[in-house]
C-alpha positions in Angstrom: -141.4 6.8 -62.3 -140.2 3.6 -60.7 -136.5 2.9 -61.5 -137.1 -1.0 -61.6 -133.1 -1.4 -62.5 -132.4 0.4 -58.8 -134.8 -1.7 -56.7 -133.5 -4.5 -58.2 -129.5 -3.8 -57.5 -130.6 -2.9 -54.2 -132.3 -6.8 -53.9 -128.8 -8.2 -54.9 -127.3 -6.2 -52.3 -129.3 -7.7 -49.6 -129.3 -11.6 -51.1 -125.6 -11.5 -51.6 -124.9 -9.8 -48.1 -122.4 -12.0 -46.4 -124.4 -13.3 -43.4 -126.7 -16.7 -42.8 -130.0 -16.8 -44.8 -131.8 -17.1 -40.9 -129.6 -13.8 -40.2 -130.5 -11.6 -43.0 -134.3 -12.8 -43.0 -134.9 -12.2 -39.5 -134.1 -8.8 -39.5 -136.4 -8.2 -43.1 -139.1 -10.1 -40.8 -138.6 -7.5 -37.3 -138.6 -4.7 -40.4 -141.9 -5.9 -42.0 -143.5 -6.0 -38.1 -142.8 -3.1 -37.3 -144.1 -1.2 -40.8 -147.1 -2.6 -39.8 -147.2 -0.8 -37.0 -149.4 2.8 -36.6 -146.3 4.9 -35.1 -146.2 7.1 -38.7 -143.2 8.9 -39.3 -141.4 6.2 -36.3 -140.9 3.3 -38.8 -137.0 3.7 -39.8 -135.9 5.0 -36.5 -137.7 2.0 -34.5 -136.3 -0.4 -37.0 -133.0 1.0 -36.6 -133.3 0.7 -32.8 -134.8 -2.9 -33.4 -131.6 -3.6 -35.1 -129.1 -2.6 -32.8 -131.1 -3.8 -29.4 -131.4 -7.3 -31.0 -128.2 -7.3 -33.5 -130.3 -8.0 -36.4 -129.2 -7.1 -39.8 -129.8 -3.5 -40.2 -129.7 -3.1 -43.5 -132.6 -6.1 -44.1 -134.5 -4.5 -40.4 -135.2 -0.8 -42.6 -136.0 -2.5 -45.7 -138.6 -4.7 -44.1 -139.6 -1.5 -42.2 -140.7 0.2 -45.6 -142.6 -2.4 -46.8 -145.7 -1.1 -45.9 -145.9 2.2 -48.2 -148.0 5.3 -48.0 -150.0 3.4 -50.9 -151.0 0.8 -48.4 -151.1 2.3 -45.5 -154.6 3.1 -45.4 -155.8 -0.1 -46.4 -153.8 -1.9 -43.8 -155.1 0.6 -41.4 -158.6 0.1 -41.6 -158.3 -3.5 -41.8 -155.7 -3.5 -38.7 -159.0 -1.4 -37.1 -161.2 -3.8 -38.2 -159.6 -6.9 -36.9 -158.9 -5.6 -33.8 -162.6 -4.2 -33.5 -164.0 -7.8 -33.8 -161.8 -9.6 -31.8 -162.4 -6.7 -28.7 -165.8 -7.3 -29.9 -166.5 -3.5 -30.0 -169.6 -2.5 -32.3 -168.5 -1.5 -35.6 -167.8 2.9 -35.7 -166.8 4.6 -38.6 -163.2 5.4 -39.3 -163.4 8.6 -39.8 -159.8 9.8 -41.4 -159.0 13.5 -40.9 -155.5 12.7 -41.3 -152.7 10.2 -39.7 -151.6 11.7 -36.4 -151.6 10.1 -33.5 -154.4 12.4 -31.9 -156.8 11.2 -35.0 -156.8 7.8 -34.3 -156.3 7.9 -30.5 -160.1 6.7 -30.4 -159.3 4.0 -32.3 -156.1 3.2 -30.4 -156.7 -0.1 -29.1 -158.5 -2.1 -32.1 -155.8 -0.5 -34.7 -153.2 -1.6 -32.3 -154.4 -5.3 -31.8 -155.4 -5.4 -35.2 -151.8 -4.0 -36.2 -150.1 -6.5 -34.3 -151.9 -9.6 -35.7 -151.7 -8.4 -39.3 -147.8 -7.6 -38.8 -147.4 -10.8 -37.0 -148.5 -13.0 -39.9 -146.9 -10.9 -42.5 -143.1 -11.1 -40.8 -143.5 -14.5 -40.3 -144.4 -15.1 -44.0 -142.0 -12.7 -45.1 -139.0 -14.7 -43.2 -139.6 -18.1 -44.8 -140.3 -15.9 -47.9 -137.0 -14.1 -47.5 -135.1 -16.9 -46.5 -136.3 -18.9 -49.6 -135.1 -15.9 -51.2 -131.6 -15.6 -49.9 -130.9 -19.3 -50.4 -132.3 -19.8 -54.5 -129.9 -15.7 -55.2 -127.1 -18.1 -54.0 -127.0 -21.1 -55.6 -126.9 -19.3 -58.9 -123.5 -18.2 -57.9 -121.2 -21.0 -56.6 -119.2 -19.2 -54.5 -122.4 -18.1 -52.6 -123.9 -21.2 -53.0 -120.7 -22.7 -51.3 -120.7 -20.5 -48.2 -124.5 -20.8 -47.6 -124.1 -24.3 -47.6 -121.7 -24.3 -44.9 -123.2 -21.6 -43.1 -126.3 -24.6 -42.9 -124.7 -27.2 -42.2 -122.5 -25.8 -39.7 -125.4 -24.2 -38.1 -123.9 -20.9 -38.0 -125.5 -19.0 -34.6 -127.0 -15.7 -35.9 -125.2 -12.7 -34.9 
């Protein structure tokens, strides 16, 4: 069963983490990219790269990176093939799963990938303004927060 109390102390973690909203937000957006991404099994060690390569929050990067769960995986897969299919403008072939490796879907490799990309694309950007939206209502429930994200705006604070 789903421990709803744990997910949600692990969301107060990340809202309260003591960086700019843009900060914090842009690494959940790289995360939720790259989860959308067909490189099974690569997700958490490429966000963790991500992270360290671009100096994006790491801890928002791998949480954005397990967005996409094994639950919606498959569904985000055929429609990542699907997409990419029709903008190739390849004739539609069945997706024939006979499991997730790499050599499966090899014949697929191009559409899933285009596909991939657009889908993931769209959902990081959403998921940043999402995010930051986020981030910035958590805060101004607590003034103190609500005090240093203000000043983190107005001063413009350069993400780190």
């Amino acid at each position: 069963m789903i421990d709803t109390e744990k997910i949600r102390q692990k969301f107060r973690k990340i809202l309260s983490l003591d960086a700019h909203p843009g900060h914090i937000s842009l690494g959940f957006a790289v995360g939720v990219f790259i989860s959308f991404t067909p490189f099974f099994g690569l997700h958490t060690p490429m966000a963790i790269a991500f992270a360290f390569l671009f100096r994006l929050n790491k801890l928002t990067c791998i949480t954005g990176a397990w967005i996409n769960t094994p639950l919606t995986v498959v569904p985000v897969l055929v429609a990542s093939y699907n997409l990419g299919r029709f903008l190739l403008g390849k004739p539609h072939k069945e997706l024939i799963f006979k499991g997730l490796e790499w050599q499966q879907l090899q014949p697929y490799a191009k559409s899933i990938l285009l596909g991939s990309s657009i889908i993931g694309f769209v959902a990081a950007v959403a998921s940043y303004f999402i995010c930051y939206r986020l981030v910035v209502a958590f805060r101004r429930k607590d003034p103190a927060l609500a005090e240093i994200t203000r000043e983190m705006e107005e001063v413009g604070e350069e993400l780190e």
